[in-house]
One Martini backbone bead per residue (centre of mass of N, CA, C, O) as a GRO file, in nm:
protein
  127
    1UNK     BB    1 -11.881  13.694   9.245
    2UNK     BB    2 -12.141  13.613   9.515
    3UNK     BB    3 -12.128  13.507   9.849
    4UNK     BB    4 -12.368  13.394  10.084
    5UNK     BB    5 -12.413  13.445  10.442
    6UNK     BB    6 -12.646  13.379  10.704
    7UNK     BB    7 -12.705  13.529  11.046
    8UNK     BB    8 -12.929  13.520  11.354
    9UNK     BB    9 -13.153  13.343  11.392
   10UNK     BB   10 -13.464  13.311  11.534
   11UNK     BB   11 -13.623  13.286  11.831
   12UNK     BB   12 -13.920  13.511  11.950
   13UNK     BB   13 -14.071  13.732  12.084
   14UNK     BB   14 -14.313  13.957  12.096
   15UNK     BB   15 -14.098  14.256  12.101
   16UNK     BB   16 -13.838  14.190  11.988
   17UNK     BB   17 -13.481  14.122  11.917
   18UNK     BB   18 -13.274  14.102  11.611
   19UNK     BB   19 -12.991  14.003  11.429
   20UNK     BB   20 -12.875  13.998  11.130
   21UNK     BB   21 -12.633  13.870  10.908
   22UNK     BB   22 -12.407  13.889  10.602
   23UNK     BB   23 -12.153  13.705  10.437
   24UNK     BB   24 -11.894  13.791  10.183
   25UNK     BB   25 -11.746  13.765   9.906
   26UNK     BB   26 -11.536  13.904   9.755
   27UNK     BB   27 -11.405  14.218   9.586
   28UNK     BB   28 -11.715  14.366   9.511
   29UNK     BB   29 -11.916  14.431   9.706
   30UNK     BB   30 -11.888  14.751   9.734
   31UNK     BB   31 -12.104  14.745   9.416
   32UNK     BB   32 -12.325  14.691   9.555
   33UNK     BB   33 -12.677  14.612   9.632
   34UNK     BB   34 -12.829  14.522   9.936
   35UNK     BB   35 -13.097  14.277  10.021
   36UNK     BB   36 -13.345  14.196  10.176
   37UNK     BB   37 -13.578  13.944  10.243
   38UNK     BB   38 -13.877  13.715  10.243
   39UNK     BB   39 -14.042  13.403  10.353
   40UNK     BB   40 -14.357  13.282  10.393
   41UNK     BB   41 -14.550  13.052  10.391
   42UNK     BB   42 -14.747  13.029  10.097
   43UNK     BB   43 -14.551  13.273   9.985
   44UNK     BB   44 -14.399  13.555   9.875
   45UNK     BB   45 -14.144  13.700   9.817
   46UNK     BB   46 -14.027  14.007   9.992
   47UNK     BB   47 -13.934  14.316  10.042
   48UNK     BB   48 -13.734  14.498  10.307
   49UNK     BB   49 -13.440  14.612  10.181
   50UNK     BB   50 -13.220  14.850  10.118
   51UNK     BB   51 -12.850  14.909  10.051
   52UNK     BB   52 -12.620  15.088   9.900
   53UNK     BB   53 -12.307  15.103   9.800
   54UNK     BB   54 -12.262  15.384   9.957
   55UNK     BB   55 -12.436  15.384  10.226
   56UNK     BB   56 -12.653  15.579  10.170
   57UNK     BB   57 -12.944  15.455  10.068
   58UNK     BB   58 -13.265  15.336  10.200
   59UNK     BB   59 -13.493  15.084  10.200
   60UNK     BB   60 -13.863  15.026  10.312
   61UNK     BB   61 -14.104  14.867  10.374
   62UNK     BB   62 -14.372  14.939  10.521
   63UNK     BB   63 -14.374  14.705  10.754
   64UNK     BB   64 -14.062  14.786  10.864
   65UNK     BB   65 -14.103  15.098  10.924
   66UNK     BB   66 -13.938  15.161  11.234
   67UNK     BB   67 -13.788  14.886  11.298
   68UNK     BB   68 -13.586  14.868  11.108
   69UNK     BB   69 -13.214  14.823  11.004
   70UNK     BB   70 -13.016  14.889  10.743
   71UNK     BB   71 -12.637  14.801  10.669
   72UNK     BB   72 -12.295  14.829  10.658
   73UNK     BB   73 -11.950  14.682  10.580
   74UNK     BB   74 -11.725  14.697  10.350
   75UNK     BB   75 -11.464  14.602  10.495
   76UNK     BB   76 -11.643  14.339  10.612
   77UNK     BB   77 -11.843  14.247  10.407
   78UNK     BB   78 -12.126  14.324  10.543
   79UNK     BB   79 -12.492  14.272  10.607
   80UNK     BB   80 -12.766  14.417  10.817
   81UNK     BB   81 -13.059  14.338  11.027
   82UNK     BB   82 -13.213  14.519  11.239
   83UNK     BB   83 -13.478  14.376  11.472
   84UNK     BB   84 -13.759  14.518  11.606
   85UNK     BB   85 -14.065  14.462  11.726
   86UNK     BB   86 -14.149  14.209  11.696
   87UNK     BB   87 -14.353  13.995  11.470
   88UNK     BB   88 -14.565  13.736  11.364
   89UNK     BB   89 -14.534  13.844  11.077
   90UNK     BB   90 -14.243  13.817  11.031
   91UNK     BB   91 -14.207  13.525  10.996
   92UNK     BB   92 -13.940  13.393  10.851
   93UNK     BB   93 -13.726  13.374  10.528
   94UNK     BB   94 -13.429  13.504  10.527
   95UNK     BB   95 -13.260  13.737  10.284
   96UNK     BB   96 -12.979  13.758  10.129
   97UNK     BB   97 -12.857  14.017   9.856
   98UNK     BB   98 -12.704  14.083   9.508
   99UNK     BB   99 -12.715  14.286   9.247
  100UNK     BB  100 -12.688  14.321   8.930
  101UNK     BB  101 -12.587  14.602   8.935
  102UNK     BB  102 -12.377  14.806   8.947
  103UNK     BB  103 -12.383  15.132   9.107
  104UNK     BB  104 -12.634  15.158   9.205
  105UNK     BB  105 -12.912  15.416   9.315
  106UNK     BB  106 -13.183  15.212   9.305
  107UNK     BB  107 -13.473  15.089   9.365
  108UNK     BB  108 -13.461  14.713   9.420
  109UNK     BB  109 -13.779  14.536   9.514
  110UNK     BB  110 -13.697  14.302   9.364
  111UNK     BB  111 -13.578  13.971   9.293
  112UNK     BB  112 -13.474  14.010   8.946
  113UNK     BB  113 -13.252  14.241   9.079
  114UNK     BB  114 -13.119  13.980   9.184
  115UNK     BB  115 -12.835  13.722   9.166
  116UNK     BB  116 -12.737  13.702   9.438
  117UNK     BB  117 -12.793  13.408   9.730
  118UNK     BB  118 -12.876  13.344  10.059
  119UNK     BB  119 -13.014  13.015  10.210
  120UNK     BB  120 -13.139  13.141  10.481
  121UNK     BB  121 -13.288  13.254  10.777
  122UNK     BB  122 -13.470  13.186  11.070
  123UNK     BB  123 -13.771  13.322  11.170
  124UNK     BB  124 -13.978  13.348  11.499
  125UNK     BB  125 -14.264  13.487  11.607
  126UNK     BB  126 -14.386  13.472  11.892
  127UNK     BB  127 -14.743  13.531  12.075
   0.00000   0.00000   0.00000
């Protein structure tokens, strides 16, 4: 079991920058890869980020490449999502998640490929 609690989030100029942070409990955060997503009012939940168990690979929606960057700190247990240059599009509820499986080293893009979620932080770019 893992549980996660996501912050960081808020109020933003367009152009400007926030960092979320994930804090994960359980004794084997660093077996899982975890996910970003986002959901903005209206839409479907979309896959933002994804860096894998061993802190190799990272995945980024087109959206966000170039903008964004995600992290992890496996001994603090922690995933990172810095975003840049923020656009009144990025606006939405941000998700860190942890996949279904275990030391996986495939892009995770879906939703329903991640069992555990945290209750989402609100980000919002001011245009």
């Amino acid at each position: 079991q893992v549980q996660l609690v996501e912050s960081g989030g808020g109020l933003v100029q367009t152009g400007g920058s926030l960092r979320l942070s994930c804090a994960a409990s359980g004794r084997t955060f660093s077996s899982y890869a975890m996910g970003w997503f986002r959901q903005a009012p209206g839409k479907e939940r979309e896959f933002v980020a994804q860096i894998n168990y061993s802190t190799g690979n990272t995945y980024y929606a087109d959206s966000v490449k170039g903008r964004f960057t995600i992290s992890r700190d496996n001994a603090k247990n922690t995933v990172d999502l810095q975003m840049n240059s923020l656009k009144p599009e990025d606006t939405a509820v941000y998700y860190c998640a942890a996949s279904r499986v275990k030391y996986g080293t495939n892009w995770y893009k879906f939703a329903n490929e991640y069992a555990y979620w945290g209750q989402g932080t609100q980000v919002t770019v001011s245009s």
